[in-house]
C-alpha positions in Angstrom: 133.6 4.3 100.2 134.9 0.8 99.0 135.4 0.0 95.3 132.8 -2.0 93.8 134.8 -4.1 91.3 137.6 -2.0 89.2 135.5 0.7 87.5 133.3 2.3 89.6 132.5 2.9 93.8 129.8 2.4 95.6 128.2 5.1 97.4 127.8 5.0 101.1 124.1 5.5 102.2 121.1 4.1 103.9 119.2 2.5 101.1 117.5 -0.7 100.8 119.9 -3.8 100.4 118.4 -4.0 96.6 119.4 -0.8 95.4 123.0 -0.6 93.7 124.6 3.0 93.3 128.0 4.4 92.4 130.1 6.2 90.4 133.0 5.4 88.1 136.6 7.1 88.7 138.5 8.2 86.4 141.5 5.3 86.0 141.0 1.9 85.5 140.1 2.5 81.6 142.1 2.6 78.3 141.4 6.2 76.9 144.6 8.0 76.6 145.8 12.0 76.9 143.6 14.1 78.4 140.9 11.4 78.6 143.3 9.6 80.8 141.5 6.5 81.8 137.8 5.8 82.1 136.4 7.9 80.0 132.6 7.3 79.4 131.2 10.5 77.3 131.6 10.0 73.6 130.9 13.9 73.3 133.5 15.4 74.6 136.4 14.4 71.8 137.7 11.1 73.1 138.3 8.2 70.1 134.7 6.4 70.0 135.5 2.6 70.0 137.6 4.1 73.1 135.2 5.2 75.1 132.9 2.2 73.8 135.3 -0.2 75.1 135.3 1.9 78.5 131.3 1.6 78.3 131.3 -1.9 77.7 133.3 -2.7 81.2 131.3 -0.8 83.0 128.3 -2.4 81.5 129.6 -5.9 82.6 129.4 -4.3 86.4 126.2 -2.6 85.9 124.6 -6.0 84.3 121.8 -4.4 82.7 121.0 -1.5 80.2 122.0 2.1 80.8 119.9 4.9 80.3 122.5 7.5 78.6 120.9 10.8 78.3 121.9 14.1 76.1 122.4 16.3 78.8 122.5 20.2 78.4 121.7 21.6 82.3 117.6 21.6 81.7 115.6 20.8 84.7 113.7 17.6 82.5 113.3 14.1 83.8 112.5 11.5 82.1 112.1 7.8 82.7 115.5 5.0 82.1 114.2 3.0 79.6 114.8 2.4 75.8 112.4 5.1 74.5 114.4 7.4 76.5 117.9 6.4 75.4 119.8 9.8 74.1 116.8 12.0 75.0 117.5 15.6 76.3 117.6 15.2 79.8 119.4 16.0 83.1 117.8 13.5 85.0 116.3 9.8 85.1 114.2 7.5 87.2 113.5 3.7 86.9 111.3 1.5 88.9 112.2 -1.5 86.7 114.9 -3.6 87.4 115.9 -4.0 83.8 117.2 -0.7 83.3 119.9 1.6 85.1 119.8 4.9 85.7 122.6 7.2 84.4 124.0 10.7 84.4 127.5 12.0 83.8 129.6 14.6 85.5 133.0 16.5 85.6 132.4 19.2 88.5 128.7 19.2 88.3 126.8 18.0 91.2 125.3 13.8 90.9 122.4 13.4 93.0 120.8 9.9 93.5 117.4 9.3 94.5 115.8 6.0 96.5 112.2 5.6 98.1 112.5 3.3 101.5 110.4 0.6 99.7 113.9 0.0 97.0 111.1 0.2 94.5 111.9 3.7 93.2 115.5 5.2 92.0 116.4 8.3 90.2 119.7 10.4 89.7 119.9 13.6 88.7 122.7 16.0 87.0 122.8 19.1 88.9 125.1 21.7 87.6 124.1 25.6 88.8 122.0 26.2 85.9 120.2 22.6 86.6 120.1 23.4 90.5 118.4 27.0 90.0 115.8 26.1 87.4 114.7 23.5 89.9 115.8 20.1 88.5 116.3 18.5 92.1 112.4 19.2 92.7 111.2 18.3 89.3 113.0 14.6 90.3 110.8 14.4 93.2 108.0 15.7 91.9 108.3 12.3 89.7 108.1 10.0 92.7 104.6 9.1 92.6 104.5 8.8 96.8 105.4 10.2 99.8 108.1 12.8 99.9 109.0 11.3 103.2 109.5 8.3 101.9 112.7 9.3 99.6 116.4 10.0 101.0 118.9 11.6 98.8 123.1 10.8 98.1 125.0 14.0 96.9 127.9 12.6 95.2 131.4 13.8 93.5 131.1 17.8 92.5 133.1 20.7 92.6 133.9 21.7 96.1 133.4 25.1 98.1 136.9 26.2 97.8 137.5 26.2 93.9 133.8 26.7 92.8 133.8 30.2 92.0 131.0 32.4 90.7 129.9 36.3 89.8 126.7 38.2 90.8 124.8 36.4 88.4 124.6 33.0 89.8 124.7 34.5 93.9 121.7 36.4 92.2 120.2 33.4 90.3 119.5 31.4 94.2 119.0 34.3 96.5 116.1 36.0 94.7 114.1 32.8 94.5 115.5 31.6 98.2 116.8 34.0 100.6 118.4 31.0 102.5 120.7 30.3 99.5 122.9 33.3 100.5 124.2 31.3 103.6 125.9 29.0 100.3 128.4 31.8 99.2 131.3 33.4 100.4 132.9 36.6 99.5 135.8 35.8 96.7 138.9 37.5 96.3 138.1 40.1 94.0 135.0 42.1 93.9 132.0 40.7 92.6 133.2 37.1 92.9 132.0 34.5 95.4 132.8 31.2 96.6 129.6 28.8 96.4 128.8 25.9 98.3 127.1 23.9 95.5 126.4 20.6 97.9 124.8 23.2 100.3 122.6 24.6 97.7 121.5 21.2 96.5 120.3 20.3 100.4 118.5 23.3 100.5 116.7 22.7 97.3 116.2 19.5 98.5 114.8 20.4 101.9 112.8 22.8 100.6 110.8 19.7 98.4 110.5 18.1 101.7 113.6 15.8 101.5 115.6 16.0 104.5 117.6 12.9 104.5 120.7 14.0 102.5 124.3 12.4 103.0 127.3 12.7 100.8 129.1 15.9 99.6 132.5 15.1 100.9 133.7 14.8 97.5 135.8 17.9 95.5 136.2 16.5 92.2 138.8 19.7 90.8 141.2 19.2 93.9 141.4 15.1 93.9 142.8 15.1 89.9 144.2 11.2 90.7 140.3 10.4 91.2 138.4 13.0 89.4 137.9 14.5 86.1 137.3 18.3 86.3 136.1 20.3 83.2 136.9 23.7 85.0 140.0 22.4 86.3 141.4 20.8 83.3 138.8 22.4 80.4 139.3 19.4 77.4 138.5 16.3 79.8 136.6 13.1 80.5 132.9 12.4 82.3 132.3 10.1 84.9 129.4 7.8 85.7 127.1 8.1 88.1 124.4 5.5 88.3 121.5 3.9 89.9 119.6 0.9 89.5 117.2 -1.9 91.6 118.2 -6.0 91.7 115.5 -7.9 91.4 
């Protein structure tokens, strides 16, 4: 990945020249403590005209609007535009170049979206809760062509050795898709497994008939000089991750 600028890296993937993606890191901003640096979430107890002043650098990158969303693990998508702005959400899509595309993370899975045509972007937040009540396949159901057509970026997220889970989320996948069991590993203790939360995302994906997936290389609670981590850490920052098309 190379850094695009000081707040935020591109992604590596094979998308149309005019579609810009990334996410922001955590340094490079001015919130302090355990908001340490580039804090973008006004939500999660950080000063305000901190995290504004964090927003307004990244927003100098970006160039354009950003489609902030409330999110609170549903499986809704809704379009980045100014109607939308703060709606209850986990997921966005634009085809206008006048608007970017937003979600934030701290362990939770980013997923971003592009049709072949660089016409079409969305990114979605994909937590466990997100990923089993289908929010990856409600985001392509939103793409008004192909399913073909559309490749898929799994970005920063809690990796398989430190995302552990009970019965309930092994459950949660496996009853609705046997193949999901192939995600999770027996934990230490009884009860308790390991999940593979960038494998569960490809086979969600797969099974919406989008089979070009890269990314998930990322752990974002064992890299703490790049990553905020909300299970790692508990009182933390959000990252960026967004999405948008130059016209």
């Amino acid at each position: 990945m190379t850094p695009y600028k000081s707040t935020w890296v591109q992604i590596d993937w094979p998308a149309p020249s005019n579609v810009r993606a990334g996410y922001t890191l955590r340094t490079g901003g001015v919130s302090s403590g355990a908001f340490l640096d580039f804090n973008i979430a006004h939500h999660v107890g950080d000063d305000r005209e901190t995290v504004d002043q964090n927003r307004a650098a990244l927003l100098a990158d970006v160039g354009r609007p950003i489609c902030w969303l409330s999110q609170t693990h549903t499986n809704r998508i809704v379009r980045a535009d100014a109607a939308h702005l703060g709606q209850e959400a986990d997921a966005a899509w634009t085809d206008n170049p006048d608007f970017a595309a937003a979600v934030m993370t701290a362990d939770c899975l980013p997923v971003f979206f592009c049709n072949d045509a660089g016409s079409w972007v969305a990114v979605a937040h994909a937590g466990w809760r997100g990923l089993a009540n289908g929010i990856l396949g409600n985001t392509v159901a939103a793409y008004p062509g192909k399913r073909d057509q559309l490749m898929a970026y799994l970005g920063p997220a809690i990796g398989p050795t430190a995302f552990e889970v009970g019965d309930d989320v092994r459950d949660a996948f496996v009853q609705q898709n046997p193949d999901c069991a192939e995600a999770f590993l027996p934990g230490v203790q009884p009860g308790k497994w390991w999940a593979d939360i960038y494998q569960l995302a490809r086979i969600a994906l797969n099974a919406v008939g989008v089979t070009r997936v890269t990314g998930g290389t990322d752990c974002t609670y064992t890299d703490s000089d790049r990553f905020y981590s909300y299970r790692r850490d508990g009182t933390t920052g959000r990252m960026a991750n967004i999405i948008w098309i130059e016209s």
